[in-house]
C-alpha positions in Angstrom: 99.0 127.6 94.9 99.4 124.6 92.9 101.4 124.8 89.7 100.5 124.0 86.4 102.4 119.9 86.6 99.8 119.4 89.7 96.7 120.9 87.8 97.4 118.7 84.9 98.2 115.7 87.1 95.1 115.6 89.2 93.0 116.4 85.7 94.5 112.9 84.6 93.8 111.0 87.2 90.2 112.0 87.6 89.6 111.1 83.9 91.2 108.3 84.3 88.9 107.1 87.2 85.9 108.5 85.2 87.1 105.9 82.3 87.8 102.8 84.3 84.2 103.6 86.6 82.4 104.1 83.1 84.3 100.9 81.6 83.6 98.9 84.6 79.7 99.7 85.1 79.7 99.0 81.3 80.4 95.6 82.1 78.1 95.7 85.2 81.3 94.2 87.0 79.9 94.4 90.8 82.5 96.4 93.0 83.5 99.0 89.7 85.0 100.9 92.5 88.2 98.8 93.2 88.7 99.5 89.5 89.2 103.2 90.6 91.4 102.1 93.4 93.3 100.4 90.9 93.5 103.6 89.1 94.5 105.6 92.0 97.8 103.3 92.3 99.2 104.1 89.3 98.9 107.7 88.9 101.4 107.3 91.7 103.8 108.3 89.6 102.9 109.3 86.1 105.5 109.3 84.2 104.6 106.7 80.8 107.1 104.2 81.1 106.5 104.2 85.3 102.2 103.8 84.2 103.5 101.1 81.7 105.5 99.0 84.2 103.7 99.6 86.9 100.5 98.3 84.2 102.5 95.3 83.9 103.6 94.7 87.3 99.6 95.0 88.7 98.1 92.7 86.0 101.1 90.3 86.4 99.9 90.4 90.1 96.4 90.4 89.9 96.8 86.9 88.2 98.7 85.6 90.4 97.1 86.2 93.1 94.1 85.2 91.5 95.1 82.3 90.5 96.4 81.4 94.2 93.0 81.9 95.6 90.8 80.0 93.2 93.4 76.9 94.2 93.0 77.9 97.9 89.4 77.8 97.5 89.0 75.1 95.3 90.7 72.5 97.8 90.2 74.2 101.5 86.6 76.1 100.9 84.9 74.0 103.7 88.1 74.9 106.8 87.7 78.3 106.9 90.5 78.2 109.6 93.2 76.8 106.9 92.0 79.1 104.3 92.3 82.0 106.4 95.8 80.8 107.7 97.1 79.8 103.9 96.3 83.3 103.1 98.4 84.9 105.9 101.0 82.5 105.1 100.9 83.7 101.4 100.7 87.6 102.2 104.5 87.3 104.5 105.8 85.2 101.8 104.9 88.2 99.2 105.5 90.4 102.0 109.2 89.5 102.8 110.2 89.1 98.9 109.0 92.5 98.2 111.7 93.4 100.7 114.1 91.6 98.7 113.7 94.3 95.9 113.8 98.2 95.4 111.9 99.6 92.7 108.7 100.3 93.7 106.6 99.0 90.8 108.2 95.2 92.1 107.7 95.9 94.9 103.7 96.8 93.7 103.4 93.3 92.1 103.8 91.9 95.4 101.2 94.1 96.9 98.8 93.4 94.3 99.6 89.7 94.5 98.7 89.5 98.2 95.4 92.2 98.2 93.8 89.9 95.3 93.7 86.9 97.1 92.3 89.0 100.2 89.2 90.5 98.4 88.5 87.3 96.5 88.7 84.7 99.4 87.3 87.3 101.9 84.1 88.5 99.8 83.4 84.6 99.3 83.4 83.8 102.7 81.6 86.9 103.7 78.8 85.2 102.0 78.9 81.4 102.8 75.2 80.6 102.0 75.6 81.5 97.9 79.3 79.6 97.5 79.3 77.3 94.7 82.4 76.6 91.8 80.6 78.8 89.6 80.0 81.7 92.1 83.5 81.6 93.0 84.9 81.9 89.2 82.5 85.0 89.3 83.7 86.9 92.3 87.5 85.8 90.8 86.7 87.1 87.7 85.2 90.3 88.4 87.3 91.2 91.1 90.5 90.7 88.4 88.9 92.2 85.7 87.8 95.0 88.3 91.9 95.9 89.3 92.9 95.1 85.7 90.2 97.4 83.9 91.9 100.3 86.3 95.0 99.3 85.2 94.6 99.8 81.3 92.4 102.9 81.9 95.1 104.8 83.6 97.9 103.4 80.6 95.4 104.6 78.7 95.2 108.4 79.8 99.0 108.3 80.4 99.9 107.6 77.0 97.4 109.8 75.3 97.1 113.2 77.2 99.7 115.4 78.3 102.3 112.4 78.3 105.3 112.6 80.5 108.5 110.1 79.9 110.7 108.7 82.3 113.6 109.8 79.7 113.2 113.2 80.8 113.5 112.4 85.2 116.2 110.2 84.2 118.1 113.2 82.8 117.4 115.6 85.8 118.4 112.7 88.0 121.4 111.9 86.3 122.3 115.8 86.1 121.6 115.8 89.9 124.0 113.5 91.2 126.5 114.3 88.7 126.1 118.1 90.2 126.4 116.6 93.6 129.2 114.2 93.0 131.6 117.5 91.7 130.2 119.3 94.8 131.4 116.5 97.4 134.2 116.0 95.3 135.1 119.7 95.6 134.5 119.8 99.3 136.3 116.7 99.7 139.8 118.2 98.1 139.2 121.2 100.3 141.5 121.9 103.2 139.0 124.0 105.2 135.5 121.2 104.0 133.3 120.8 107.0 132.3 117.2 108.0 128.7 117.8 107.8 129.2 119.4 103.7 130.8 116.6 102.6 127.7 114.1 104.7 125.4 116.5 103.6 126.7 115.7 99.8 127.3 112.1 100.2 124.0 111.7 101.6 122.3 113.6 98.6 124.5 112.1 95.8 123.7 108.4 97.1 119.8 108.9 97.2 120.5 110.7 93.3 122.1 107.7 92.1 119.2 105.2 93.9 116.5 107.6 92.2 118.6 107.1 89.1 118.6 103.5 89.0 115.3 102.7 90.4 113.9 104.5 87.7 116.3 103.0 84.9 114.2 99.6 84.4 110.7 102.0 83.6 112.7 103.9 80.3 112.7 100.4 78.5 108.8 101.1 78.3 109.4 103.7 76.3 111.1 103.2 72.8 113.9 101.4 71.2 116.2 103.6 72.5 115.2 102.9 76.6 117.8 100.2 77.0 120.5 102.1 75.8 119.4 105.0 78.1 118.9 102.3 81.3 122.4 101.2 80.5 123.8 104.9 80.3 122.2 105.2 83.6 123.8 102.5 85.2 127.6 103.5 83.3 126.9 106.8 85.8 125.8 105.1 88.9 129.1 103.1 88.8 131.6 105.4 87.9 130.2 108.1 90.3 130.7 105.3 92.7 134.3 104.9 91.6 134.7 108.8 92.4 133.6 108.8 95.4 135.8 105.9 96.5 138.8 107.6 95.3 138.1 111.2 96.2 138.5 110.0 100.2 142.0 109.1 100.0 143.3 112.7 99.1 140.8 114.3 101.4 141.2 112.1 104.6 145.0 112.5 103.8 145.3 116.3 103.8 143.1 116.1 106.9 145.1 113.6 108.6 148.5 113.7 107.1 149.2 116.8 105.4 152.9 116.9 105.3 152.7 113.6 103.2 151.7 116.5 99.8 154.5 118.2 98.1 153.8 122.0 97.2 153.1 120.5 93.5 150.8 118.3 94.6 148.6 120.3 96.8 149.0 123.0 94.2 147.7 120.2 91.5 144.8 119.5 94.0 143.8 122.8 94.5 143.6 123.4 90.7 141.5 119.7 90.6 139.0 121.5 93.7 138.5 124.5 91.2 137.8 122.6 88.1 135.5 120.2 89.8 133.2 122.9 91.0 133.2 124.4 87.5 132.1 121.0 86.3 129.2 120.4 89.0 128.1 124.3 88.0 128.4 124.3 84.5 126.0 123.1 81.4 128.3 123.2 78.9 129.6 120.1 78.0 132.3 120.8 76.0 133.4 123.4 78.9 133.6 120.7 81.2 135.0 117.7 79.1 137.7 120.1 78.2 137.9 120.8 81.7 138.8 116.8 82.8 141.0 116.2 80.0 143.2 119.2 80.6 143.5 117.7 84.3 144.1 114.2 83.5 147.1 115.9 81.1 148.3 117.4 84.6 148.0 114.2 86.3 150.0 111.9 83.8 152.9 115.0 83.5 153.1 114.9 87.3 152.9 111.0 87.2 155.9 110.7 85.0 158.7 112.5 87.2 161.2 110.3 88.9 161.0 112.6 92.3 157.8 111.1 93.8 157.7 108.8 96.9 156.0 105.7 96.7 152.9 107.1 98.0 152.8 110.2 96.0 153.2 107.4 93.2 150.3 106.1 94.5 148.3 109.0 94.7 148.9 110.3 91.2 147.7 107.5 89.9 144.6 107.3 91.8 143.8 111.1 90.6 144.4 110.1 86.8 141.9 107.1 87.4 139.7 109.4 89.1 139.5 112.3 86.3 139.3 109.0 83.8 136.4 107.9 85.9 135.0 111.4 85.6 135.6 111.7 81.3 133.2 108.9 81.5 131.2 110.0 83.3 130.3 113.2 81.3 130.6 110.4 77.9 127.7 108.4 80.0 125.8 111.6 80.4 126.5 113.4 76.8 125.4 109.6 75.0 122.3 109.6 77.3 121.3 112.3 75.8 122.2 111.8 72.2 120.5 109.0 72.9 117.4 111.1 72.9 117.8 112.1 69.7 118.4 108.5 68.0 122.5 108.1 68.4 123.4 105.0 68.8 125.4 104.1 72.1 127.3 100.6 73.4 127.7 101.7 77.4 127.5 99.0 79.6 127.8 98.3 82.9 126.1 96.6 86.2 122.6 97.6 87.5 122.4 98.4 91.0 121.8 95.2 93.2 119.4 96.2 96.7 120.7 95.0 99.4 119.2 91.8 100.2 119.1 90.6 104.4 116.8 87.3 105.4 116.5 89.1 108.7 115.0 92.2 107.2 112.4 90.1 104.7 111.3 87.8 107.6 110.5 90.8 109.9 108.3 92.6 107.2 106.9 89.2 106.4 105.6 88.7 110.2 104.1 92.4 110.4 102.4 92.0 107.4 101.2 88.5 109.1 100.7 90.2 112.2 98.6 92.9 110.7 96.4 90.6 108.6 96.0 88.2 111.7 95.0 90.8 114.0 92.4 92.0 111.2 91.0 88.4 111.0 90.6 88.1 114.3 88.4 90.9 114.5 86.6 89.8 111.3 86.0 86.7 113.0 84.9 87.9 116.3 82.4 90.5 115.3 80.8 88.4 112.5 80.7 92.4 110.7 81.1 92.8 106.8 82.8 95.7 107.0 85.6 94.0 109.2 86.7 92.9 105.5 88.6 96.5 105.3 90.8 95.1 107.7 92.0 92.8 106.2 93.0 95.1 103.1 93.8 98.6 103.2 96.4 97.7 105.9 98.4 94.8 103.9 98.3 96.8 101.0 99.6 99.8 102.5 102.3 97.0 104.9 104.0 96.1 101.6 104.3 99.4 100.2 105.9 101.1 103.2 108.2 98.4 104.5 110.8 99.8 102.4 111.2 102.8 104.0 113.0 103.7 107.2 111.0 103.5 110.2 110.8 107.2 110.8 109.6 107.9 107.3 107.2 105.6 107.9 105.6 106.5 110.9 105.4 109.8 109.2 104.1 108.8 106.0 100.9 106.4 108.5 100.3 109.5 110.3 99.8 111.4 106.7 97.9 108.3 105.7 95.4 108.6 108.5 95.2 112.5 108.4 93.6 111.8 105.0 91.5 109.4 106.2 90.0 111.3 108.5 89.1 114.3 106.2 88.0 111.4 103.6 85.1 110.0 105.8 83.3 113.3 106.0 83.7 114.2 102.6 82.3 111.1 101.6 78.9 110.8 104.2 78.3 114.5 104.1 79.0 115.3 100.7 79.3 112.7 97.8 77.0 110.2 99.5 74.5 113.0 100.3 74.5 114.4 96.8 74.5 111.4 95.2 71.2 110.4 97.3 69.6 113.6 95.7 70.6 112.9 92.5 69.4 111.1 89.1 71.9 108.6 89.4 72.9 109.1 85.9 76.3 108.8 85.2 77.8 112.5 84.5 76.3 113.7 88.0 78.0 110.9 90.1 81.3 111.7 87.9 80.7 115.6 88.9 80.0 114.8 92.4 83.2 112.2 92.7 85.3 114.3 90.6 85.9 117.3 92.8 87.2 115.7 96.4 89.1 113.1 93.7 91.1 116.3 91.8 91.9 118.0 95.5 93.0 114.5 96.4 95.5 114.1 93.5 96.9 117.0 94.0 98.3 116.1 97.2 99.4 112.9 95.2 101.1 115.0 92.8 103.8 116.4 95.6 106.3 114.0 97.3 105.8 115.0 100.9 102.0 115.3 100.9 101.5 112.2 99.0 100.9 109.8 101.7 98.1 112.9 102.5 96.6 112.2 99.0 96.8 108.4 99.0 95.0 108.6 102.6 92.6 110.9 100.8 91.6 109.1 97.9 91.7 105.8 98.4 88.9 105.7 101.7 86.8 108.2 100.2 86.7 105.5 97.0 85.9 102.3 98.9 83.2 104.0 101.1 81.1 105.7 98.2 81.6 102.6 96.4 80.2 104.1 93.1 78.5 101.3 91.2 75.4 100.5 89.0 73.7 100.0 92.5 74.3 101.9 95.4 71.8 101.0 97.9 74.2 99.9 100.7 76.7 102.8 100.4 73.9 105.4 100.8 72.8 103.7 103.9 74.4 105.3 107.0 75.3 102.5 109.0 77.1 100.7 106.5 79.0 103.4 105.5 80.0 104.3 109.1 80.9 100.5 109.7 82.9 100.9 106.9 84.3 104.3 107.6 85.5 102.3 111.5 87.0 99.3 109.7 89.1 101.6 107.9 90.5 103.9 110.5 91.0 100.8 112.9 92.6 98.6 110.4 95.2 102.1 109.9 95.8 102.4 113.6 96.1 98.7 114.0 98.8 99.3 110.9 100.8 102.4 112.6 101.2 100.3 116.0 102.4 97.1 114.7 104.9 99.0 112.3 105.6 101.5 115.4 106.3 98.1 118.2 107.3 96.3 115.5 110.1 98.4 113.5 112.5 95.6 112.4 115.9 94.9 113.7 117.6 97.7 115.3 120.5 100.2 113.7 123.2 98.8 115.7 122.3 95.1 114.5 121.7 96.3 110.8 124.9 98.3 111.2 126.8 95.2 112.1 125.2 92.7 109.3 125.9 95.3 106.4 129.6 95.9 107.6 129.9 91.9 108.1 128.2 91.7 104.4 131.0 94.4 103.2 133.5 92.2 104.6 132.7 89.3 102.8 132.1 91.1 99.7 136.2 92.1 100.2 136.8 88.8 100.4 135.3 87.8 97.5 136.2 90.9 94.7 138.2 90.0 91.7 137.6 86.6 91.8 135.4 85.4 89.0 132.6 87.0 87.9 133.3 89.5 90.9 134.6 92.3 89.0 134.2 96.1 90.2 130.9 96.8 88.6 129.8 93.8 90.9 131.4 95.9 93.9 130.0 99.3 93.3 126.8 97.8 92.1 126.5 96.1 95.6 127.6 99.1 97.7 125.1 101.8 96.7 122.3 100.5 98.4 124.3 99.4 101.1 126.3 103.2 101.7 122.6 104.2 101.4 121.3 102.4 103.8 123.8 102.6 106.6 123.8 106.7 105.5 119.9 106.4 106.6 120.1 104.1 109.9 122.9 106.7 111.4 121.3 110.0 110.5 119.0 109.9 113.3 122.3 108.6 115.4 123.8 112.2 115.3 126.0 111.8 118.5 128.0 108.7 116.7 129.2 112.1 114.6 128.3 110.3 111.0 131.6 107.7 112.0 129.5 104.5 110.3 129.2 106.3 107.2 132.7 106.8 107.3 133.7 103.2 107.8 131.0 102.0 104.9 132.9 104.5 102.4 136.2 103.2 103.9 134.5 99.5 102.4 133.9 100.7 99.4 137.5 102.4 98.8 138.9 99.1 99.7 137.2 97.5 97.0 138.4 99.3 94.4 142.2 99.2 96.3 142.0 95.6 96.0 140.9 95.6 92.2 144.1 97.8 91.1 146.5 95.7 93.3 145.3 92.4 91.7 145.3 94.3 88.1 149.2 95.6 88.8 150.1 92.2 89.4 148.2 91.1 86.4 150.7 88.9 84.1 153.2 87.6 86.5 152.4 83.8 86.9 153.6 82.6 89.8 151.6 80.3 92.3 153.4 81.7 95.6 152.2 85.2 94.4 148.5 84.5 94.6 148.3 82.4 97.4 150.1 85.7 99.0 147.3 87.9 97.2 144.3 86.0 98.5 146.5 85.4 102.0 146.6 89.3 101.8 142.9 90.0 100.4 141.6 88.2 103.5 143.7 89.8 105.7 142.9 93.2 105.0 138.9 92.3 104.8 139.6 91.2 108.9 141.5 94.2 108.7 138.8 96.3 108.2 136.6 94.6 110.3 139.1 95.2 113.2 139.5 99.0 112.8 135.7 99.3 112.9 136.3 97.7 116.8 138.8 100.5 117.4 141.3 98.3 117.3 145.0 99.2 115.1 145.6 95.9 112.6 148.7 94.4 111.8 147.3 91.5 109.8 148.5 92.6 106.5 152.2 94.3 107.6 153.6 90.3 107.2 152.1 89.5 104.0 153.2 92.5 102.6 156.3 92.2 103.2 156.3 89.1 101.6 154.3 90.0 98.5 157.0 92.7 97.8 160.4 90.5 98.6 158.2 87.6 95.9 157.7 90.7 93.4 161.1 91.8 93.5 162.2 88.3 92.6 160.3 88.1 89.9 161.4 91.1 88.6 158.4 92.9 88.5 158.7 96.3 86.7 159.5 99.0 89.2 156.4 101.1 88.8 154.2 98.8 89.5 156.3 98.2 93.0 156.4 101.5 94.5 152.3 101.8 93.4 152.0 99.0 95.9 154.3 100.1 98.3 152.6 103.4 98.2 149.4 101.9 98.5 149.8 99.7 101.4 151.6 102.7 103.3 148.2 104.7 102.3 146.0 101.7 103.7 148.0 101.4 107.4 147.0 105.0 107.7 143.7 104.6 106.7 143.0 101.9 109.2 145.0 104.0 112.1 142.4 106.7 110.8 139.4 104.5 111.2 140.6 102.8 114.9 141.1 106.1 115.9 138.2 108.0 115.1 136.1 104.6 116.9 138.2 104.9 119.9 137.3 108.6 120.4 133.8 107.6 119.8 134.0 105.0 122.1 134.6 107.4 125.1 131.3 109.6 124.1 129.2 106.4 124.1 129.3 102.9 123.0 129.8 102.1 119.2 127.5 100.2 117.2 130.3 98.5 115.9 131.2 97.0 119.4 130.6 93.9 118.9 131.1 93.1 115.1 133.8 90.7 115.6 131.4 88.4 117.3 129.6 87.6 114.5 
């Protein structure tokens, strides 16, 4: 039974439709009904400041890609041919930058962008007999104030009834991967943790924290307070980040190499397990800050006895920063939601930055050419109006799926084209029929329309039946085609052209994205790992800090989490490795800052000598293959620290830490060896490149 949000949600949505089909017969606009497509998009996610940005993003985009088609028409109206080929050329350039980006309202602009061109240009040359300068302002101008008029509608009915705020999600996000974090952390810091718990965790905290930032840039939409909130957001994607890379050393260490712990120390981690879990359980939070400053207390006692080994220096120190990373954390989360309430906060940190790969934009530029292509060559050789739909529904719906990985795609198409093929019925058997019957007054054709619409939405109001809903609603729109006349919808063999042109252009859309997936796993494997390697090269230079690292290496740990989980035999090693990456980072940050102060040229040529060889290093040990790259610079970087009489701490902390790293890259070649014999890894060849 649908619950109360979903009721309320698909009530919304129809009266928005109802307002932006009233608004746009008003103006006796021609097509009102791409106004309720319009509509459709943004109840996507209805949320105010997601309507608002999204609002933006799609009149942003209309204009653009208006504005592109009145030049494209204005210069090239008599060659068809180059029109045709400067708008596929224009729909993969939109096509592969929306690749470039995330969040889906940018990535929205670019679909809207590239469908306004398609449905000005197209509907002018559908009709070469009537073309003139002026009739081509008209169709441009209707057809933007069409998409826009949706646009404001749906703002409209966002802002005014029932409105939700992104503020809220934000908090239940942040709360979610906070809660997740504590729960990998704790099964990370336990002896008896199963390898798929701590995947299972990692896999769910990393898509919490994408949620979390995707949805950051929509909160500024909603008050004064919305960039101190986005920035609170992003202060708890980075830290968590900084847990997570920390929290590996003690676990693969007690895995690997558990007579390296003293009795105190495992006794200390056990305690740091428990209190962890209490933290990921609990809502109080004074309960829980109490909680992390009591360990960090533990930590720095422990850290100040004289009878630790370098390593167990080391690793001290890497569980204060650790429980310092996770005070802030719950400060992050405790301003957020002061923040609610007016406070004042000055948290700062990085954004997220998607991961951006040439490769990946100019395969979802070609599909998107190819599908477009492949719909103009059918325009062209059947001479059919209704062809048009090819053209449209299939680039819209290109652009908007790209993103996603190729089995969540096919998924999403087949759901797509399920609703679909219940829309076309509904639509010549019912709405068209009763609307045939009817006055043709207004409030019967928003009764009629009003009923399929609020089932529809409802699907759209749940995640997994949304590409249902979308497949639903949208059709069952452009083949009524409600407007101030209706005499070609309600006859039978328009519709039904229509109706074909829509299910082909969909199938033509599932094949090309099913033959045409985009570089394989083992190849994207290999380019991210390459990309983390030059990222090692590069952190703690200037303006390379480690909110530049972490912000870099969600999307990425994200990404490789997603290519491998349908690689289950590789036993989850890649995700391994890319958390390995990201550990390294932050190694390499707290070397460079231990060293901080003494001047001395041989000592940072040593460093970067050192930095690059531990970024081969890396790349190495995800062949399988044991490095000893670093073992003669850091010899030499402790014999130059010595003589410059560097203060002894700071010495056995490296020591300890480049003992801790030759055991982490044994570790790595290892566990790639023994996968190795199972099958070949997809790391085989990384050195080539």
């Amino acid at each position: 039974m649908p619950n109360r949000t979903s009721l309320i949600f698909a009530f919304k949505g129809v009266i928005s439709m109802a307002m932006a089909l009233y608004v746009a017969m008003w103006m006796d606009l021609d097509r009102p009904y791409w106004a309720l497509v319009s509509a459709v998009f943004l109840q996507v996610r209805p949320e105010t400041g997601m309507v608002l940005e999204k609002t933006v993003c799609q009149v942003l985009g209309t204009l653009l890609g208006g504005t592109f088609a009145l030049i494209i028409l204005n210069f090239f109206l008599a060659y068809s041919s180059i029109v045709l080929f400067c708008l596929a050329m224009w729909l993969c350039l939109n096509a592969s930058l929306s690749s470039l980006v995330r969040r889906i309202n940018f990535i929205y602009f670019f679909a809207t962008a590239s469908v306004t061109p398609c449905i000005i240009i197209l509907l002018t040359m559908a009709t070469p007999e009537t073309v003139s300068s002026q009739s081509i302002f008209n169709i441009a101008q209707e057809r933007v104030s069409e998409i826009i008029v949706g646009s404001v509608c749906a703002m409209l009915v966002s802002l005014i009834l029932w409105p939700q705020r992104v503020e809220k999600v934000l908090q239940q996000h942040a709360q979610h991967a906070i809660n997740e974090a504590m729960a990998y952390l704790a099964v990370e810091l336990a002896i008896d943790g199963s390898h798929e718990q701590r995947h299972a965790h990692i896999d769910s905290t990393l898509e919490s924290l994408t949620a979390l930032n995707d949805d950051s840039s929509a909160v500024v939409f909603e008050g004064p307070n919305g960039q101190r909130q986005a920035r609170a957001a992003t202060v708890i994607c980075n830290k968590i980040l900084s847990l997570v890379a920390v929290v590996q050393i003690f676990g693969r260490l007690q895995r690997d190499n558990p007579s390296l712990f003293s009795d105190n120390m495992k006794t200390l981690l056990q305690n740091l397990r428990e209190d962890v879990g209490l933290i990921g359980s609990s809502d109080d939070f004074d309960e829980c800050y109490t909680l992390a400053q009591q360990q960090r207390r533990k930590w720095r006692k422990l850290f100040d006895s004289d009878e630790l080994t370098p390593l167990e220096y080391r690793l001290c120190r890497n569980a204060e920063e650790m429980v310092a990373d996770l005070v802030i954390i719950l400060r992050a989360y405790r301003a957020y939601r002061a923040m609610s309430g007016g406070e004042a906060s000055s948290l700062k940190a990085s954004s997220l930055i998607p991961y951006r790969d040439p490769l990946v934009a100019l395969t979802t530029g070609f599909r998107t050419f190819l599908v477009f292509s492949i719909g103009a060559g059918l325009w062209i050789g059947t001479g059919s109006p209704a062809a048009i739909m090819l053209m449209i529904l299939p680039v819209i719906f290109s652009i908007m799926f790209a993103r996603l990985p190729s089995t969540v795609v096919k998924k999403s198409l087949r759901g797509v084209l399920i609703g679909a093929t219940m829309a076309i019925p509904v639509a010549i058997f019912y709405a068209l029929n009763l609307i045939a019957q009817s006055s043709g007054d207004y409030p019967l054709l928003v009764m009629i329309l009003g009923v399929p619409l609020f089932l529809g939405l409802m699907l759209l109001s749940h995640r997994a039946l949304l590409p249902y809903g979308l497949g639903f609603c949208i059709p069952f729109v452009i083949l009524v085609q409600p407007s101030n006349n209706m005499t070609s919808s309600l006859s039978v063999d328009y519709t039904a052209s229509n109706a074909l042109a829509i299910m082909t252009g969909l199938i033509v859309l599932y094949w090309v994205f099913k033959l045409f997936s985009g570089p394989g796993m083992a190849l994207m494997q290999q380019r991210l790992f390459m990309v983390t390697r030059n990222d090692l090269m590069k952190v703690g230079t200037a303006h390379h800090d480690l909110d530049w690292f972490n912000a870099r290496m969600c999307d990425r740990l994200l990404r490789l989490s997603s290519y491998e989980k349908g690689m289950a035999a590789q036993g989850r090693i890649v995700t391994d490795l890319a958390l390995t990456g990201l550990n390294l980072g932050h190694l390499i940050m707290r070397i460079k800052k231990w060293v901080d102060g003494i001047s001395s040229e041989s000592l940072t040529q040593l460093l970067q000598a050192w930095q690059w060889a531990l970024a081969e290093s890396y790349v190495l040990a995800a062949h399988g293959e044991t490095p000893a790259l670093m073992n003669p610079v850091y010899r030499q970087i402790i014999a130059a620290l010595e003589q410059q009489q560097a203060p002894a701490e700071n010495i056995a902390m490296i020591e300890g830490a480049f003992e801790r790293i030759n055991l982490t890259f044994e570790r790595t070649a290892k566990m790639v060896r023994t996968a190795d014999t199972r099958q070949k890894s997809p790391t085989a060849s990384l050195t080539e490149h």
